[in-house]
ChimeraX commands (.cxc) that place a marker at each C-alpha (Angstrom):
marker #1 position 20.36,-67.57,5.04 radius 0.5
marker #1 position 17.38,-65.32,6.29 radius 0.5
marker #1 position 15.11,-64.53,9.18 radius 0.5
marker #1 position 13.14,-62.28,8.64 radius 0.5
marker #1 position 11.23,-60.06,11.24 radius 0.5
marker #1 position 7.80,-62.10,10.94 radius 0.5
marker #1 position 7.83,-65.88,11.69 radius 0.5
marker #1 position 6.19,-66.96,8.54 radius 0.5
marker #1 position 9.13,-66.12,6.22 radius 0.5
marker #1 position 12.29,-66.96,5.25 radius 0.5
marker #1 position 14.96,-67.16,2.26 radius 0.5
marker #1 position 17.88,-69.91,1.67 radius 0.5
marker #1 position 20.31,-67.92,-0.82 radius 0.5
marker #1 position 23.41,-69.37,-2.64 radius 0.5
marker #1 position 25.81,-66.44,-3.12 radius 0.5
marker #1 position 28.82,-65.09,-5.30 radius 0.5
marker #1 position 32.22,-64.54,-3.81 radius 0.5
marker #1 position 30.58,-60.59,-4.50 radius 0.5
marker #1 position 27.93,-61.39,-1.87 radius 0.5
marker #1 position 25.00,-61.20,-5.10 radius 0.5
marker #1 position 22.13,-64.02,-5.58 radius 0.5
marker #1 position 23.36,-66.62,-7.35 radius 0.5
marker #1 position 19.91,-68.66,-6.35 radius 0.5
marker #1 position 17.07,-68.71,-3.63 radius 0.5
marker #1 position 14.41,-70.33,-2.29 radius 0.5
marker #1 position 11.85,-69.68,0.09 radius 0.5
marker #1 position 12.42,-71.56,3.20 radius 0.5
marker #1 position 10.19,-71.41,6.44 radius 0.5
marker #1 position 12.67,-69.51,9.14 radius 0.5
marker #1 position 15.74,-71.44,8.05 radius 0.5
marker #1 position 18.72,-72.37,10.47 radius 0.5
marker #1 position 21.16,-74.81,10.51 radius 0.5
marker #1 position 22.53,-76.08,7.08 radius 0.5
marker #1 position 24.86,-78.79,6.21 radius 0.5
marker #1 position 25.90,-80.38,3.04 radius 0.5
marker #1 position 24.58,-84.14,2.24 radius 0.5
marker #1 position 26.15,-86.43,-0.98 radius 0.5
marker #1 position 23.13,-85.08,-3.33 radius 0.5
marker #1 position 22.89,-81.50,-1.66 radius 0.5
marker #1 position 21.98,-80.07,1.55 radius 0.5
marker #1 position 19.84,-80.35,4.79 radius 0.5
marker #1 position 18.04,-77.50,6.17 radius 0.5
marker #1 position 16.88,-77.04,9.47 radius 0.5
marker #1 position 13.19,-75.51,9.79 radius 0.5
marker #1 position 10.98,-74.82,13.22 radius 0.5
marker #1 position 10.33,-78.21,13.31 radius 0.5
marker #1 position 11.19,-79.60,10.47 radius 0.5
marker #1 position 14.70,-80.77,7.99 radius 0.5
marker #1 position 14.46,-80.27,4.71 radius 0.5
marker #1 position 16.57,-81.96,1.62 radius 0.5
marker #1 position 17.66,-79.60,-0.82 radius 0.5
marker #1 position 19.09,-79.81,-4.33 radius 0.5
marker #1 position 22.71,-78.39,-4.16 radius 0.5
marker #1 position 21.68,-75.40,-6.96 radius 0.5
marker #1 position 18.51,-74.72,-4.75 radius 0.5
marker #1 position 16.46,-75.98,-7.57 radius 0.5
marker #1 position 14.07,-78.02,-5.58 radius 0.5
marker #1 position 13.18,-79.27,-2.15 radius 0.5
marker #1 position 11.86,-82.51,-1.50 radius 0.5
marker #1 position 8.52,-82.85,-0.33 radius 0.5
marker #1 position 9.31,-85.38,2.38 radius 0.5
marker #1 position 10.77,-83.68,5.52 radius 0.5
marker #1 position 12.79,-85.47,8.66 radius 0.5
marker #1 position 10.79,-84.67,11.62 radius 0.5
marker #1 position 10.43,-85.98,15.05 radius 0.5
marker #1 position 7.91,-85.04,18.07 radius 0.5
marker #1 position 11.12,-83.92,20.11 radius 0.5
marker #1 position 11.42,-81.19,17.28 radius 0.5
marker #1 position 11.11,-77.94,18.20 radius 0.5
marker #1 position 13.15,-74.21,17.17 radius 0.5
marker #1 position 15.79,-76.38,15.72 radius 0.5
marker #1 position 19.10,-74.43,15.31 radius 0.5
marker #1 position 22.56,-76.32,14.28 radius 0.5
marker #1 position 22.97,-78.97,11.81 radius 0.5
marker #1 position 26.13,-80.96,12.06 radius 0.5
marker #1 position 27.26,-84.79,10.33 radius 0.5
marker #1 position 28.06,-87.33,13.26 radius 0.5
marker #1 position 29.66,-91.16,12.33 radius 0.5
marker #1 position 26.15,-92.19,11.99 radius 0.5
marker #1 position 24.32,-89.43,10.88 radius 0.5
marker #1 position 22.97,-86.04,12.05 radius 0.5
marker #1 position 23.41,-83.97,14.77 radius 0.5
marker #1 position 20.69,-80.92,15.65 radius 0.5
marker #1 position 20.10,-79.01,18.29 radius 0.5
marker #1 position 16.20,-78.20,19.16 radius 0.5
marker #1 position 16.24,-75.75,21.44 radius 0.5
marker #1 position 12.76,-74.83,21.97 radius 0.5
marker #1 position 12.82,-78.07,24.02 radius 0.5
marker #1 position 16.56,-77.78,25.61 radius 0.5
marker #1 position 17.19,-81.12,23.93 radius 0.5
marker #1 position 19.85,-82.48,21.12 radius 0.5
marker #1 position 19.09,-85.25,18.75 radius 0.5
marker #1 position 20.79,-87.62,16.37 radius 0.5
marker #1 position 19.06,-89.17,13.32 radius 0.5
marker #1 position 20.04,-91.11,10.26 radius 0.5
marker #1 position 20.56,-89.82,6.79 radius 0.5
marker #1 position 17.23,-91.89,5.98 radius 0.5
marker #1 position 15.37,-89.96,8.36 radius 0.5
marker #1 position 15.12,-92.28,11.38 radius 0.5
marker #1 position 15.54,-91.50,15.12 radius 0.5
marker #1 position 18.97,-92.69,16.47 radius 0.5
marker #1 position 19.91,-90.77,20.08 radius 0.5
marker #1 position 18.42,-88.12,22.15 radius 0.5
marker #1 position 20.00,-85.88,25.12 radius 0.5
marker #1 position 17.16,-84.31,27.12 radius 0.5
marker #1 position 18.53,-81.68,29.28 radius 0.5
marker #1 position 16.23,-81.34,31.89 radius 0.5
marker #1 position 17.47,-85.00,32.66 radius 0.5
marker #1 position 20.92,-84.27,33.49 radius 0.5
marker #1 position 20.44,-81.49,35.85 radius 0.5
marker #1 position 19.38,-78.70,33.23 radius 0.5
marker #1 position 15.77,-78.21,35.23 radius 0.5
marker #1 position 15.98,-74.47,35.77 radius 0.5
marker #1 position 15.03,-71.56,33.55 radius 0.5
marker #1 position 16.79,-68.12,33.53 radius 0.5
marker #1 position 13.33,-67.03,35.93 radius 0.5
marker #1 position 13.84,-69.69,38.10 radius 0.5
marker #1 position 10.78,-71.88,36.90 radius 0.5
marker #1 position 11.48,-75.45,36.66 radius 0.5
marker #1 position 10.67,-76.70,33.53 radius 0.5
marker #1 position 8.43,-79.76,33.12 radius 0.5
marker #1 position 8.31,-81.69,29.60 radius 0.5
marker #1 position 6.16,-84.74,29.06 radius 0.5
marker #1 position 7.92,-86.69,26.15 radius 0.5
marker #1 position 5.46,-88.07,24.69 radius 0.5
marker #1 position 3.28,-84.87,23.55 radius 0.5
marker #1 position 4.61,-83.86,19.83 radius 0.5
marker #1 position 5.48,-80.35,20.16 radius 0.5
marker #1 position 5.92,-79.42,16.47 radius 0.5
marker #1 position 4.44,-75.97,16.03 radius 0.5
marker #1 position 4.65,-75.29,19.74 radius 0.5
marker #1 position 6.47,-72.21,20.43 radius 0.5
marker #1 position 8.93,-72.00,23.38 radius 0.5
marker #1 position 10.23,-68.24,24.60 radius 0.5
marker #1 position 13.77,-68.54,25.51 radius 0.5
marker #1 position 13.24,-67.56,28.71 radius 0.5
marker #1 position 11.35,-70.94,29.15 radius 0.5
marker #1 position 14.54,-73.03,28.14 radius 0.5
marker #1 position 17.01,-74.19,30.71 radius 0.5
marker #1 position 20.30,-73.89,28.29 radius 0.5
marker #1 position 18.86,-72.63,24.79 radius 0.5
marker #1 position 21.28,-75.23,23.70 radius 0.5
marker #1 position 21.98,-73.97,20.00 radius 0.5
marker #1 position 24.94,-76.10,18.40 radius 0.5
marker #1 position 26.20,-79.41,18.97 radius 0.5
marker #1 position 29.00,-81.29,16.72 radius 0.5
marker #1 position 30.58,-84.94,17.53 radius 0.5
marker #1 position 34.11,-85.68,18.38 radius 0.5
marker #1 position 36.38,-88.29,16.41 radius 0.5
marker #1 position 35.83,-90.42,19.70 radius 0.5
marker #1 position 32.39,-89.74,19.54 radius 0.5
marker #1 position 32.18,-87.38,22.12 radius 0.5
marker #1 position 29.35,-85.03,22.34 radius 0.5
marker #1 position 29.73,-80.89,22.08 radius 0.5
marker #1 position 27.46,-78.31,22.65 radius 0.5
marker #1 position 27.11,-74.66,23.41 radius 0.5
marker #1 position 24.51,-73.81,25.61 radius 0.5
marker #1 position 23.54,-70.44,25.64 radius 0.5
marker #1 position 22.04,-69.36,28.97 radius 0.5
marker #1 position 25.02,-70.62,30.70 radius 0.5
marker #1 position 27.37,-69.28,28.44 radius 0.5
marker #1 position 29.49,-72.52,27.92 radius 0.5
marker #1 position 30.57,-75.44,26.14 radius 0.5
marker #1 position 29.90,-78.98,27.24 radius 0.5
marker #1 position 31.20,-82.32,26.67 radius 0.5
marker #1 position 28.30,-85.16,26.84 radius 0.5
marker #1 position 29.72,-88.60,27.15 radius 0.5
marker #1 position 27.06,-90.42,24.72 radius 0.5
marker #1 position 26.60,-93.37,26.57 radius 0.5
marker #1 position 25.71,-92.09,30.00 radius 0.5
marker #1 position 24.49,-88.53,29.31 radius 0.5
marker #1 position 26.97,-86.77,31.86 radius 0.5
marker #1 position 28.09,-84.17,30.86 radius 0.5
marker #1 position 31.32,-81.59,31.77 radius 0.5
marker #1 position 32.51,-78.17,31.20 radius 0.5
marker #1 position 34.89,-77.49,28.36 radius 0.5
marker #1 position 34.82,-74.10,28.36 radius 0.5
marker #1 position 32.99,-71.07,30.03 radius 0.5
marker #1 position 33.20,-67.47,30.49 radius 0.5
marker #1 position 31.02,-66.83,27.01 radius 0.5
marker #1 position 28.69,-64.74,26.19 radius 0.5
marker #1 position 25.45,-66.56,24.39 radius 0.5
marker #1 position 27.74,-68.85,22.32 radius 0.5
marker #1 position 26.66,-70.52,19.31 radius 0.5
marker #1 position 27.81,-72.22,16.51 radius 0.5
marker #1 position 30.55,-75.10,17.76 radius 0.5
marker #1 position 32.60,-76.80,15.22 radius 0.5
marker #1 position 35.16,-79.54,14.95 radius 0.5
marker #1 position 38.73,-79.07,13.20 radius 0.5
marker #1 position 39.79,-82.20,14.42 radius 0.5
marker #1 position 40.36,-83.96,17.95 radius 0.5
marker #1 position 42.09,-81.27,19.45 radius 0.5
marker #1 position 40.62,-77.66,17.84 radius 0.5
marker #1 position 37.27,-76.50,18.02 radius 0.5
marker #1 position 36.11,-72.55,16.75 radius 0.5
marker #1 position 33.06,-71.14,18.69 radius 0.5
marker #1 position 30.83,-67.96,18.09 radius 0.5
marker #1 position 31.53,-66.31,21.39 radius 0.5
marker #1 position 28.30,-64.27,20.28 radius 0.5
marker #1 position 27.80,-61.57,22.44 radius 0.5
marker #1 position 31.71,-60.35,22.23 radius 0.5
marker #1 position 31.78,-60.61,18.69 radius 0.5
marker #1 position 34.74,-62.86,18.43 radius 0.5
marker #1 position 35.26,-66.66,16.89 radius 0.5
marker #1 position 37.32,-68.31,19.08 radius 0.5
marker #1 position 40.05,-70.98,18.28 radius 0.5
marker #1 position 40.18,-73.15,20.86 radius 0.5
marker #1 position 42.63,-76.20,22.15 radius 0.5
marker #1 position 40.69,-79.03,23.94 radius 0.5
marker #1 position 42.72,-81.51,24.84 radius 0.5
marker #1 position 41.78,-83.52,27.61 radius 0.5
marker #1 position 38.89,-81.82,27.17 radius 0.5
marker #1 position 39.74,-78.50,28.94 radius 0.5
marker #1 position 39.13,-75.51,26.56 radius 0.5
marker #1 position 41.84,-73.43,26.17 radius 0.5
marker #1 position 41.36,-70.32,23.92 radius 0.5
marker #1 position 44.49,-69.78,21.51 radius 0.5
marker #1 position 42.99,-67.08,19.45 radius 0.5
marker #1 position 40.32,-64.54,19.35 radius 0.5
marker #1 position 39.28,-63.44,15.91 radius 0.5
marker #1 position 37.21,-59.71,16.25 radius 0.5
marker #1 position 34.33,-59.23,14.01 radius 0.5
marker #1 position 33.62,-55.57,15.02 radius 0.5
marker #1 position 30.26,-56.31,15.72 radius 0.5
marker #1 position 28.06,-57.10,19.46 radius 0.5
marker #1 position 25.94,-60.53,17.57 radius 0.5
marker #1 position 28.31,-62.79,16.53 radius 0.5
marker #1 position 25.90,-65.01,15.27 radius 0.5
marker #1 position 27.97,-67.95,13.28 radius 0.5
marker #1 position 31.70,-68.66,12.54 radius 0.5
marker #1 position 33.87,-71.03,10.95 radius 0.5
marker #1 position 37.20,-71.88,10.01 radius 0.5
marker #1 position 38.54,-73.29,6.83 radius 0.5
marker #1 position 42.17,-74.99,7.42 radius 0.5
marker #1 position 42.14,-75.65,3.72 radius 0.5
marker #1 position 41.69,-72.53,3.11 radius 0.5
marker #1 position 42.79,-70.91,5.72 radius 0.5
marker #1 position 40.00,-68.46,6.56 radius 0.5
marker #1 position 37.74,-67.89,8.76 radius 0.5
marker #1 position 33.88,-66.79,8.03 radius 0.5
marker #1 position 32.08,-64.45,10.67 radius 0.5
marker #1 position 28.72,-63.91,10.46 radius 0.5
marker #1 position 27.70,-60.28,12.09 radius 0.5
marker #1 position 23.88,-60.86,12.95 radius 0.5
marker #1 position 23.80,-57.47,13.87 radius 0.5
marker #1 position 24.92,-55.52,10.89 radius 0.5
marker #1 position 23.74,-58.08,8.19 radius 0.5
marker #1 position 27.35,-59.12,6.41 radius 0.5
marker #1 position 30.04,-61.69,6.33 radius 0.5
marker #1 position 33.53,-61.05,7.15 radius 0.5
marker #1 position 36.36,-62.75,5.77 radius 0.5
marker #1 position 39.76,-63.16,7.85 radius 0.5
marker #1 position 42.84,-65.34,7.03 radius 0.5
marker #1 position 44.92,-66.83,9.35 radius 0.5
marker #1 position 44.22,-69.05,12.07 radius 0.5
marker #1 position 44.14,-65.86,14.55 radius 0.5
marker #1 position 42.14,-63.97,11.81 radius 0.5
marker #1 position 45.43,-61.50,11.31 radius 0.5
marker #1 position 44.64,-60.69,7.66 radius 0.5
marker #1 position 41.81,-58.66,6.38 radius 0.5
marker #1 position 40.21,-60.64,3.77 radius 0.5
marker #1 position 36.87,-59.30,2.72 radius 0.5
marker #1 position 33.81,-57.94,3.48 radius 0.5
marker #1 position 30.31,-58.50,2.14 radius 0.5
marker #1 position 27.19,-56.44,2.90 radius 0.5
marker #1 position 24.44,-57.86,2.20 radius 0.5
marker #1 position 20.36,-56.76,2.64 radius 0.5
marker #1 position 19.87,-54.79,6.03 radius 0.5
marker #1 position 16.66,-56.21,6.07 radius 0.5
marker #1 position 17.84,-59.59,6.51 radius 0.5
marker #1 position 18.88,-61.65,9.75 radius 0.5
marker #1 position 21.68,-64.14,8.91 radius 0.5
marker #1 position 21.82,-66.98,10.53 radius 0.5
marker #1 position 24.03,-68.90,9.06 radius 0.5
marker #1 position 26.74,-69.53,6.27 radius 0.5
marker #1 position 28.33,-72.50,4.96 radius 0.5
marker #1 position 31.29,-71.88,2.53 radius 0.5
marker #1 position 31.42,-74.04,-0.36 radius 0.5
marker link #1:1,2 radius 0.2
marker link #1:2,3 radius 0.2
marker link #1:3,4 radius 0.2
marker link #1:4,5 radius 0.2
marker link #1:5,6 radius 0.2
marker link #1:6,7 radius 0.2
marker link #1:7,8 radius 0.2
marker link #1:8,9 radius 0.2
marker link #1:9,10 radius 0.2
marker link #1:10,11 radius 0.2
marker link #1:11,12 radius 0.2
marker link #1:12,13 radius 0.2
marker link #1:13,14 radius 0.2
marker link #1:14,15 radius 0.2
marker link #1:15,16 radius 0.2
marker link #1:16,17 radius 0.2
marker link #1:17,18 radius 0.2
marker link #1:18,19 radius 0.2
marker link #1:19,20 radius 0.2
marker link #1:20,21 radius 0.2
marker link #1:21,22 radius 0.2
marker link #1:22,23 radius 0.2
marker link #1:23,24 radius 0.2
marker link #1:24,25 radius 0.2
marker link #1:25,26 radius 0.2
marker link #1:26,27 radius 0.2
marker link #1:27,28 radius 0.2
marker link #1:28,29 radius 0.2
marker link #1:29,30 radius 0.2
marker link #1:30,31 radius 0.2
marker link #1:31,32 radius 0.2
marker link #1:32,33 radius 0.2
marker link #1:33,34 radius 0.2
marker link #1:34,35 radius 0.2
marker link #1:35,36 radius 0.2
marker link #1:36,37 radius 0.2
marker link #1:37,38 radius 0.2
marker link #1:38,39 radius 0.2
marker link #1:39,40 radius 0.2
marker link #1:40,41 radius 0.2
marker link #1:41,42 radius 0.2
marker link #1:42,43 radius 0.2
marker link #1:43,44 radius 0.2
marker link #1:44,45 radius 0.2
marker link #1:45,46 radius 0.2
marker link #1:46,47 radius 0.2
marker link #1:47,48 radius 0.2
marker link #1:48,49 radius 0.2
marker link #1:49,50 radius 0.2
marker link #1:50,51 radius 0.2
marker link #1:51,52 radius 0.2
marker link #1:52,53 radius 0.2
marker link #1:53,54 radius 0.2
marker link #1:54,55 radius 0.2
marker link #1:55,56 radius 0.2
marker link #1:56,57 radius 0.2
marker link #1:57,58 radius 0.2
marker link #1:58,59 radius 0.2
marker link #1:59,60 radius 0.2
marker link #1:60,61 radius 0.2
marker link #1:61,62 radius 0.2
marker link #1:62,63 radius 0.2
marker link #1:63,64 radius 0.2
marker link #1:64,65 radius 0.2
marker link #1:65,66 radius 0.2
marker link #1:66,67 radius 0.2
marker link #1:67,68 radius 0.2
marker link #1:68,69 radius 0.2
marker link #1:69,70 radius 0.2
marker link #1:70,71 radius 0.2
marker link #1:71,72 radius 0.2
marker link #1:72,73 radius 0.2
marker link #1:73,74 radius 0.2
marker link #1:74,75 radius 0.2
marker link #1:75,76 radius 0.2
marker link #1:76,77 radius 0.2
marker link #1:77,78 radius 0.2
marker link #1:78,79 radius 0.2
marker link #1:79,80 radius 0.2
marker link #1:80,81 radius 0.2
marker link #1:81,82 radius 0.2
marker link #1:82,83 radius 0.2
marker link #1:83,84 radius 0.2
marker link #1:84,85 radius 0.2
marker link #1:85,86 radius 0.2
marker link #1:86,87 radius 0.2
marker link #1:87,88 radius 0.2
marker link #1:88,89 radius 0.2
marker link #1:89,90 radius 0.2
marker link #1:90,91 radius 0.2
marker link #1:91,92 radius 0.2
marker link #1:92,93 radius 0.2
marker link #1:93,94 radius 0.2
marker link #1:94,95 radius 0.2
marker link #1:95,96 radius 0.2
marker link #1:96,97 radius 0.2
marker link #1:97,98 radius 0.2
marker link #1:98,99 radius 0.2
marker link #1:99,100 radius 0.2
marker link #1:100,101 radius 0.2
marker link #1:101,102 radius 0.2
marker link #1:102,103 radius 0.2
marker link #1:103,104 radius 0.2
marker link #1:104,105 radius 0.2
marker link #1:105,106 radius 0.2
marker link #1:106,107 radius 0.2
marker link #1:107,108 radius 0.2
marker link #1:108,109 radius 0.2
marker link #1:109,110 radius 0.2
marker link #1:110,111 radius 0.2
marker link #1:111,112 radius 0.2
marker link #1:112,113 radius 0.2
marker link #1:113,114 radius 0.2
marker link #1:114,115 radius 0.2
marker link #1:115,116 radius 0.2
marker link #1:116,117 radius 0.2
marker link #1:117,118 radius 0.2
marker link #1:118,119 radius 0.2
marker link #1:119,120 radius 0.2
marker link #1:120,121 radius 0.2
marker link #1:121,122 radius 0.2
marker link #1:122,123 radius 0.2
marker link #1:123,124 radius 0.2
marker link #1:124,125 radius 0.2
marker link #1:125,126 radius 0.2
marker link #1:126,127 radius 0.2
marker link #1:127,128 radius 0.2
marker link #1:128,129 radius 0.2
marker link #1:129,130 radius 0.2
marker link #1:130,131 radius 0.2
marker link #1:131,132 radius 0.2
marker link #1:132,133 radius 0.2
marker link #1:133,134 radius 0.2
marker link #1:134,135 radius 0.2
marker link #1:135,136 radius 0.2
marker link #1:136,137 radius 0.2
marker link #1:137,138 radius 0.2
marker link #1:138,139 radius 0.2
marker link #1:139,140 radius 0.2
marker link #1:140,141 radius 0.2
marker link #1:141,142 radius 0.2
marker link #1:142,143 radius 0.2
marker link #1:143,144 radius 0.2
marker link #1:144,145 radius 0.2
marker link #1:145,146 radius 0.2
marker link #1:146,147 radius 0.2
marker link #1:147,148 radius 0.2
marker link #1:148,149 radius 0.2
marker link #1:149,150 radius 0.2
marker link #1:150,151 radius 0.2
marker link #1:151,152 radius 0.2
marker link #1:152,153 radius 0.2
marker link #1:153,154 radius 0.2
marker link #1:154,155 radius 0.2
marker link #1:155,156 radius 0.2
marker link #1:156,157 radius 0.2
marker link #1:157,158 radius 0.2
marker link #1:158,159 radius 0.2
marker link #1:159,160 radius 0.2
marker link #1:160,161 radius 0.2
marker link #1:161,162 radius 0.2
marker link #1:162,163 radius 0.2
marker link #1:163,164 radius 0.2
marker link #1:164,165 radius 0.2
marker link #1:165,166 radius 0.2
marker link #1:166,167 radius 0.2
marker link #1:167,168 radius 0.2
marker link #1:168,169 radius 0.2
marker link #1:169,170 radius 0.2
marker link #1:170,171 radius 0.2
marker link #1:171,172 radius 0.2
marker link #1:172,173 radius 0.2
marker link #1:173,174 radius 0.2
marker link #1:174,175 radius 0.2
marker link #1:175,176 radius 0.2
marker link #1:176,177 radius 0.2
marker link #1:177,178 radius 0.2
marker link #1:178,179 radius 0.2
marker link #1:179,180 radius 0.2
marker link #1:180,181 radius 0.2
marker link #1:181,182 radius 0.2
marker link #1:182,183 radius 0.2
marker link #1:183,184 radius 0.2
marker link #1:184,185 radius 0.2
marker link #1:185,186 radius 0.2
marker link #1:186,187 radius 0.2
marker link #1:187,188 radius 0.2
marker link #1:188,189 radius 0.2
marker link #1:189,190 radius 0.2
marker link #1:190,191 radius 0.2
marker link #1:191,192 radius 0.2
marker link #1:192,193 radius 0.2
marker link #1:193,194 radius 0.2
marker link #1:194,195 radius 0.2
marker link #1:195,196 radius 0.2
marker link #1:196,197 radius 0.2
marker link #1:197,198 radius 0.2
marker link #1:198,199 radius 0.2
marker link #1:199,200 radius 0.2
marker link #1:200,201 radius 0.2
marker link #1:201,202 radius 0.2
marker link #1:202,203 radius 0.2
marker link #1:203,204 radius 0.2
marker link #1:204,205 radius 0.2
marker link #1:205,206 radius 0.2
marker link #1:206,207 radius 0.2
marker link #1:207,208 radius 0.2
marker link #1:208,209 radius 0.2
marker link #1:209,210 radius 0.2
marker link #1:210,211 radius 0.2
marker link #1:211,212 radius 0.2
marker link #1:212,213 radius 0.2
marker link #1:213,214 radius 0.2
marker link #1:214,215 radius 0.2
marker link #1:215,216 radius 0.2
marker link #1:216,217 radius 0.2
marker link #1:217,218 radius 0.2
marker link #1:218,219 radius 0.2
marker link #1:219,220 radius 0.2
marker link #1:220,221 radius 0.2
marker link #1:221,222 radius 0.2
marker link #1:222,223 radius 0.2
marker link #1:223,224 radius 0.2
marker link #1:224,225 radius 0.2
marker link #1:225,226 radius 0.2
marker link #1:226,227 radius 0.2
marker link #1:227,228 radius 0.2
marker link #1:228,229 radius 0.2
marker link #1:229,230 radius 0.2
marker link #1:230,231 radius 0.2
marker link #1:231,232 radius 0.2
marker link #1:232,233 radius 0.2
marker link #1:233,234 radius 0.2
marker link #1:234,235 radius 0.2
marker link #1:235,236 radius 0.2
marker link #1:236,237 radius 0.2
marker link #1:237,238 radius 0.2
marker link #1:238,239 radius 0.2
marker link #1:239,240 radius 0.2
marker link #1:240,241 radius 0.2
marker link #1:241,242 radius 0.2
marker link #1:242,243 radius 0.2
marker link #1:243,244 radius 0.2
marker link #1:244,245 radius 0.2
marker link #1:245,246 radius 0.2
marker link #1:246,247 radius 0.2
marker link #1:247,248 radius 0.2
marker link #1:248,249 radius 0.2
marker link #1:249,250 radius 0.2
marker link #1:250,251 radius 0.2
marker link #1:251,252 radius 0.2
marker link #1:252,253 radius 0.2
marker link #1:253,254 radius 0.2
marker link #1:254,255 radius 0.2
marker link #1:255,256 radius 0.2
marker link #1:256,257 radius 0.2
marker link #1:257,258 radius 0.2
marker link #1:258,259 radius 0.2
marker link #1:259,260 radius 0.2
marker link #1:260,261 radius 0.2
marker link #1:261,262 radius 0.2
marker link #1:262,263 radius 0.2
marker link #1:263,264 radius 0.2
marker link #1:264,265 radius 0.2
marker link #1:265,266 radius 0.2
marker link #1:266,267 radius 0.2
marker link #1:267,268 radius 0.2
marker link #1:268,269 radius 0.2
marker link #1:269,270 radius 0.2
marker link #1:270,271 radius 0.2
marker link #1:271,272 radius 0.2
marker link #1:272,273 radius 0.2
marker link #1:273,274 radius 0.2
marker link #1:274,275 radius 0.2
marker link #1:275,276 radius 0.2
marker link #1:276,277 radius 0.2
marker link #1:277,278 radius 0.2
view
């Protein structure tokens, strides 16, 4: 997917193993994408979009909530969705008909402070679709979040450069992993691995979590300083980097990333967000 340097734009492509078009469609500044039974969701500003697996069509009728604001990562939880809005610092879960389920503000568990210093006020019950949020305004520019087989809650938060574990009942919260550097993109191998975007050092990281204490076991180098996505296939056994800053997606094998793979490079003019290998 694209962003493209004005707001207004934006381009959802399905690609060839040679990085060419296999279909488009225009898409409002699309983010986070995951795949559904009948095709995908898409992640808008403020809005989640069904689309047709060839791209063919997009359903008129959108999921959207009030809380909804710069929404970033898409993920599947045991009873739905997971998405991160991070205009508004806060995570929520909904249903795969659409329908509010969970919400973790983060000014409510100690998140109150921006980068500046400001403390950030949010009345809930204002709708802020459409309302634009700096990022210097957020407390955490929480990004991606992704749900544990025991239903435990991760997320990378951004400004703190770190992953946290949020118990789902209570809200609290603890440190799995810090030390990053604007980390996005956290996803679940299974109840002990985890791979992260540690962004700004251009490296995925595989990462043991038992007992919830992150432990990185292997840094995968994508030559590049924007890391902005990353994944890891243990089907497959390959990991896909997405380098933000030099618009192309690298291909490593190995669960360290040891094997050159390939490399696509696609249109400079684009800024990838994210890829989801099919």
């Amino acid at each position: 997917m694209e962003k493209p340097k004005e707001e207004q734009g934006g381009l959802l492509c399905l690609l060839n193993d040679s990085g060419e078009i296999k279909a488009s469609h225009p898409l409002s500044m699309p983010a986070g994408i995951v795949s559904t039974d009948t095709g995908f969701l898409v992640a808008t500003n403020s809005a989640v979009h069904r689309v047709a697996r060839d791209l063919s069509s997009i359903q008129p009728e959108t999921i959207s909530f009030p809380s909804f604001s710069l929404l970033h990562s898409l993920s599947r939880s045991k009873r739905g969705y997971l998405i991160a809005s991070t205009g508004l610092d806060v995570i929520v879960e909904f249903s795969p008909e659409g329908e509010l389920i969970w919400q973790w503000w983060a000014i409510d568990h100690g998140f109150e402070k921006t980068p500046t210093g400001e403390t950030r006020y949010i009345d809930k019950t204002e709708d802020f679709r459409g309302v634009k949020f700096g990022t210097l305004t957020q407390t955490t520019h929480v990004n991606s979040v992704a749900e544990l087989p025991d239903g435990t809650i991760l997320a990378t938060l951004f400004h703190q450069g770190s992953v946290i574990a949020i118990n789902r009942e209570s809200g609290n919260w603890q440190t799995v992993l810090d030390g990053l550097n604007h980390p996005h993109s956290v996803r679940i191998l299974n109840e002990q691995y985890i791979t992260i975007a540690d962004t700004g050092h251009g490296q995925g990281l595989l990462i043991n979590i038992t007992g919830l204490k992150g432990k990185i076991e292997a840094r995968v180098n994508a030559d590049t300083d924007w890391l902005q996505d990353c994944s890891y296939s243990v089907q497959h056994d390959l990991w896909t980097l997405v380098d933000g800053k030099k618009t192309r997606l690298i291909f490593r094998a190995g669960p360290a990333g040891e094997k050159a793979h390939n490399i696509l490079n696609l249109d400079p003019e684009w800024r990838l967000y994210e890829a989801l290998p099919l």
